[in-house]
C-alpha angles and dihedrals in degrees: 000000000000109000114238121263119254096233093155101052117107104287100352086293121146112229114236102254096226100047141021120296141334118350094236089059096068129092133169119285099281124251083240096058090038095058097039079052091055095045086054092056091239109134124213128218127180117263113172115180125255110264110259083256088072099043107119113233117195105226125261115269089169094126108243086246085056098054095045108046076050084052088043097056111031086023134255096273079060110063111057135185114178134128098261102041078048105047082041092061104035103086138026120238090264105137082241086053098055098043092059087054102045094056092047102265100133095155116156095037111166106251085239146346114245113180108191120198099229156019099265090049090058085051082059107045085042090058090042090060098043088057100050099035096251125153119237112205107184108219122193111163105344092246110123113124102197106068096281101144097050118077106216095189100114109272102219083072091063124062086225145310126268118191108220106218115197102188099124088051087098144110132088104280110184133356121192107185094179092065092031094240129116134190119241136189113244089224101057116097131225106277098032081060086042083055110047096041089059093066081061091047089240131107129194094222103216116129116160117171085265092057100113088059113017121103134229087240087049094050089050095037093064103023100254129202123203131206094266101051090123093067100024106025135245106293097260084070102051091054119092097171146009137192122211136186103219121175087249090055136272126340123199111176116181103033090171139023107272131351146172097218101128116288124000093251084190091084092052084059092046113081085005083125099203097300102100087035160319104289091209098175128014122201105218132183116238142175143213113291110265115259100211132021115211115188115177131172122218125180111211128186107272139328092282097048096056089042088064083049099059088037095063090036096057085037090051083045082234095126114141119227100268128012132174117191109195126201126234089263099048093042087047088046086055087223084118087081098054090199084071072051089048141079104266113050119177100188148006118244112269093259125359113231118236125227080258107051091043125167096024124199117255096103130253131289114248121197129194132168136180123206114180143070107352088242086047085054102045091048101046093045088047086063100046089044090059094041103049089043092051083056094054105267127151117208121233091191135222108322098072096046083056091046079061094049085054105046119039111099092056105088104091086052090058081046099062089046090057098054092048082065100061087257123128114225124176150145143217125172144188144170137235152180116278083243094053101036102093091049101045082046092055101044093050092051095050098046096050106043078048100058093042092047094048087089094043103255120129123245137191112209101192118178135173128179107241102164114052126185120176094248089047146302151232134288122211117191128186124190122199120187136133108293089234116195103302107027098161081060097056098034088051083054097045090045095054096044084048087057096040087053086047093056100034085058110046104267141121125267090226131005096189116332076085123215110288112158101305098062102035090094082078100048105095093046084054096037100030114218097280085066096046082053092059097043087052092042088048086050099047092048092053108027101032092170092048098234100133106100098325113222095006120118097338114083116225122253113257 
């Protein structure tokens, strides 16, 4: 069979399957990066992946009526099963993810792909499954990084897996520009959305790393939040309505624009993560498309300086739209400014730190950006200046505000590198109170730099607060250390001990990368039992057989 087109990819660009995003866009590991690496005491050593020929399939176990009343419905040139739409579907973007891939581990692969046109099509792919016991994994633009994509239900229980693509689920439906909202298709990717909604002189606003790839079902699906969250919201705020396909029929939760008709069952769609249904279109709000864009760096004293910044800045409802706080691992890293992560480095930082001498003085990096009217800018950025001076910062002006334009999207590219150099990178997050955050900052670091060092290996634990609130914010961590002989396993290690830090000190298991099935250990601490009991009850009632996303979100009952 002939393999779908990828209409829906950033400019029309196929992503690599063993790694993050389009093939031109990646480039050996940089001179800068190499010789940070070396000062850290953290070797590289090459680790191409296997070639898509080696890669190990599990065989088909789809029953031959299944897959051709699925022929029969979306056609024959939809439903594909061949090795690379399989290996392509089987796994998230998760560095664990993409080691197991790279060295030919591609278990759990769906049976097929099949990629319906429409709504009802997905109703009846849905029913088809529920009557023959086959999973149904929905699949948007292949970036969650938890485990989302695998099921982890036992297998033998299912009579195969079916990914469920939704490329061809695009397209601007609707745009009202009376209300501000518009109607877009779950399958259509950042930028296509960020297109389409131009034409109309509006943006969404919503621009998280995975942007190039990531869907508008996916956003909704797990709850995501953009780089610019501060000025235009996390995603699930920007949402009014949903549509969902669901094996007992269709769900559309948020039909106007607030009510006091019981719950708000919204929020039930939203971070359902494809386990109560198909979210097929989502209504967003959206605004007119800024005039001017305004990106400025300041360095301020230390992490907990710049925290009481933000802090007065979210309580005095004064944010920009966009603001980074780095901490002194990640400024000295030179990974605050994403263009020294990118492609194209220019330089090294002055002097590297050593395991030793971290973090280094020398302050933290703070970014802010405004995006709006150019009188909304200049006020607002009026405001932030005074009030980040009066703490002590020293502005760096615009051109480093514009490096991080540039740049970042270009950390899962310096990622792959990485990895082709025999090095781990990864990331977890989580958010806290104000009162909780340095605590929560210094356990995690701690746990984690604890459980990769065990074995002697060095290891640089880097974190910056990217989403603020005025009651706290989120922190975003990212390790970097040689992948060693058994790097799931560590990770695995490190990442538990991460998430049993987070608990113990008053965070969240997870601020926007959403459950999946890694963090769902934690779920019930986060959630209590009462709330296990209403994810299961809300799973049951729509997907009575339990094919939607097996094992992912949803705890199983004891």
């Amino acid at each position: 069979m002939t393999s779908e087109p990828e209409g829906h990819g950033a400019a029309g660009q196929d992503p690599v399957w063993w790694g993050w995003g389009a093939a031109e866009k990646h480039h050996p590991l940089p001179a800068a990066i190499r010789d940070l690496l070396g000062a850290l005491g953290i070797p590289a050593r090459p680790s191409p992946p296997v070639k898509l020929a080696d890669v190990l399939l599990p065989p088909a176990r789809l029953p031959v009526r299944v897959m051709i009343e699925l022929r029969a419905l979306v056609g024959g040139e939809h439903v594909l099963d061949d090795r690379e739409s399989r290996v392509r579907h089987c796994r998230g973007r998760s560095t664990v993810d993409l080691l197991r891939l790279r060295a030919g581990d591609a278990s759990g692969a769906p049976d097929v792909v099949v990629v319906p046109s429409d709504h009802n099509q997905i109703l009846a792919v849905l029913r088809i499954c529920s009557h023959h016991r086959v999973a149904v994994v929905p699949f948007g633009g292949g970036t969650s990084v938890v485990g989302g994509l695998t099921p982890s239900a036992p297998l033998e229980s299912w009579n195969g897996v079916v990914a469920l693509d939704l490329r061809r689920l695009g397209g601007l439906r609707d745009v009202d520009t009376i209300s501000g909202t518009a109607v877009l298709g779950a399958g259509l990717r950042g930028p296509a959305a960020e297109a389409l909604l131009a034409e109309h002189g509006l943006t969404l606003g919503h621009v998280p790393q995975s942007w190039e790839y990531a869907t508008i079902g996916g956003f909704a699906a797990t709850r995501s939040s953009g780089q610019a969250s501060s000025g235009y919201g996390r995603f699930d705020q920007i949402v009014t309505g949903l549509r969902l396909a669901t094996p007992v029929g269709t769900w559309q939760p948020g039909r106007v624009p607030a009510s006091a008709a019981g719950p708000d069952l919204r929020q039930l769609a939203l971070g359902s993560e494809g386990a109560f249904g198909v979210i097929t279109e989502v209504t967003v709000r959206v605004r007119p498309a800024p005039e001017r864009h305004t990106y400025e760096g300041w360095r301020v004293a230390n992490l907990m300086t710049g925290l009481e910044l933000l802090r007065e800045l979210a309580q005095r409802d004064l944010l920009p739209t966009v603001c980074r706080l780095s901490d002194e691992v990640e400024t000295a890293a030179g990974l605050a400014n994403s263009v020294t992560a990118g492609t194209d480095v220019t330089a090294a930082p002055a002097a590297p730190p050593t395991p030793t001498s971290m973090p280094v003085p020398g302050g933290c990096y703070l970014l802010t950006g405004y995006e709006g009217d150019a009188g909304t800018v200049a006020r607002r950025a009026a405001a932030v200046r005074a009030v980040v001076a009066a703490g002590g910062g020293q502005a760096l002006g615009e051109g480093v505000g514009l490096d991080w334009l540039e740049g970042r999207f270009h950390a899962p590219y310096l990622r792959d590198a990485l990895l082709d150099e025999g090095i781990f990178a990864e990331t977890l997050e989580t958010a806290a109170y104000w009162t909780y955050l340095p605590a929560v900052y210094a356990a995690v670091r701690a746990a984690v730099t604890g459980a990769i060092e065990a074995d002697g290996s060095p290891a640089a634990v880097l974190c910056h607060v990217s989403h603020v609130y005025p009651a706290g914010a989120s922190l975003y961590f990212t390790v970097v250390c040689a992948q060693g002989p058994d790097p799931v396993s560590r990770w695995n290690r490190a990442k538990r001990a991460a998430g049993d830090a987070i608990m113990a000190n008053g965070g969240t298991i997870t601020h926007h990368h959403a459950v999946g099935t890694d963090h769902r250990p934690w779920i019930q601490e986060e959630i209590g039992e009462a709330g296990v009991a209403v994810l299961r009850a809300v799973k049951a009632a729509l997907d009575p057989a339990g094919i939607l996303n097996p094992g992912v979100l949803v705890p199983p009952a004891e």
